[in-house]
N, C-alpha and C positions, 0 to 999 in steps of 0.2 A: 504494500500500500504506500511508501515512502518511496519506493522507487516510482509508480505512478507517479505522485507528485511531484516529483524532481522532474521525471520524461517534461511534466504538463509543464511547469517552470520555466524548464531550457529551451521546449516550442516557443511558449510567448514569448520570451528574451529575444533568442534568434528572429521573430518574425519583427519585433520590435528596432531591434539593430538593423535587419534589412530595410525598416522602413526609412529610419534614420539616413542609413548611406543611400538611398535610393533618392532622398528629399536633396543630402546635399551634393551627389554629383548629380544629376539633372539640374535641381536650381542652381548650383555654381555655373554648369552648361547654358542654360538661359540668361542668366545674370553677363556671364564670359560675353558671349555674342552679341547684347545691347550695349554693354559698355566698351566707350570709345569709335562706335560707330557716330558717324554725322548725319543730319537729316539731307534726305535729299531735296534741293532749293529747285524750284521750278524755273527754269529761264523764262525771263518776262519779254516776248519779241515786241518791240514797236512799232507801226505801223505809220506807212508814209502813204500818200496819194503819189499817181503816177507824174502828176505832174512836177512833184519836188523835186525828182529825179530825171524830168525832162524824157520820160519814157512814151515812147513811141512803138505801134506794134503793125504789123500790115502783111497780105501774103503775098508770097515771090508767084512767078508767072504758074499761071495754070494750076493754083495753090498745090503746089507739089513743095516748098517752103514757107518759113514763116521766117521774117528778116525783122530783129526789133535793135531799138537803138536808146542810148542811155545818153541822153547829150548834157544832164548837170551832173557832172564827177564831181565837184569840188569837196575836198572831205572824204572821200571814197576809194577806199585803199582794194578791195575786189566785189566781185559781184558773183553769188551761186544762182543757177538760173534750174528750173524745173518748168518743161512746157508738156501739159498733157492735152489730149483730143480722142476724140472716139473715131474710130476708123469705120470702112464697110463691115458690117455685119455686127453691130453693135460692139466692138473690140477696142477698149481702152490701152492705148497706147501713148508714148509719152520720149522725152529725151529730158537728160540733165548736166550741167557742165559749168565749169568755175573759169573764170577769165580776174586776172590781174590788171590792175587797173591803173591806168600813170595819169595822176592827178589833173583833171582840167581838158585832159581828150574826151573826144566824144567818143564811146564804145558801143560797136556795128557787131551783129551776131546772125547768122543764116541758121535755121534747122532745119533740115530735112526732116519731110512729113513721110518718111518712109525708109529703106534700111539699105546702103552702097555696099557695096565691096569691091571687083571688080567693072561691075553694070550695077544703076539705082532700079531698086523698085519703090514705088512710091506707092502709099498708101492712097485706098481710094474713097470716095462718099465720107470727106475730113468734115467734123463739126463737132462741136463745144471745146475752140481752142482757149486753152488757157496757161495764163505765164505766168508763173510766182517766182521772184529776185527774192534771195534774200541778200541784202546790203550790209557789206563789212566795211563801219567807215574807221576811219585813220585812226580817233582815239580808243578804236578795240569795240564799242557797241553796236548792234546790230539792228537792223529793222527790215518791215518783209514788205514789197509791194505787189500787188496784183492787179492784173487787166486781162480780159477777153479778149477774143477776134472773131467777128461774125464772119465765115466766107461765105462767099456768094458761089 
């Protein structure tokens, strides 16, 4: 009957102890992992009208391009461009590309509305084009602009 009682003892104890080490390597592992991490800050983009930046958009002959042009650099150290459009058969398609900017030129960009290599194919029944710059100006801040092209 004493040895009963001792068995019963040493389960509680042991299951006791296990709870123990079980609270503090888990909560020490939880605890480990929050601390010293940072929140992550959301970038705040700013937004310009086309006109700050003297943008201009239009399609090249037989809209097989779209040629847009950025004629107020000043302050303007590059430009990230993303142009998306829907193609024949309802097919979202798109180009993207970063140009270096020398302060105070005016910056010319052609995109093919469809894919070179050798010989161009060009995408066909082009409609909802659209252009979003984002603007990296000199002192490091950024802002996004956006404009349509209705082609005819």
């Amino acid at each position: 009957m004493k040895n009963k009682g001792l068995v019963i003892a040493i389960v509680i104890g042991l299951i006791v102890l296990l709870g123990i080490g079980a609270y503090f390597i888990f909560g020490k592992k939880t605890a480990s992992t929050t601390v010293g991490q940072t929140p992550v800050e959301e970038e705040t983009i700013l937004t310009m009208t086309p006109e700050e930046v003297g943008l201009s958009i239009e399609a090249g002959t037989g809209n097989k391009k779209v040629i847009f042009e950025v004629s107020k650099t000043e302050g303007i150290a590059s430009l990230d461009y993303e142009l998306s459009y829907i193609s024949k058969g309802d097919i979202p398609r798109g180009a993207m590309g970063h140009i270096e900017v020398d302060e105070g030129e005016t910056v010319t960009q052609e995109v093919t509305l469809g894919t070179c290599s050798d010989v161009c194919h060009y995408d066909e029944d082009v409609s909802d084009v659209k252009l979003v710059l984002r603007v990296t100006k000199t002192d490091g801040s950024t802002a996004q602009v956006e404009k349509s092209l209705a082609l005819e």
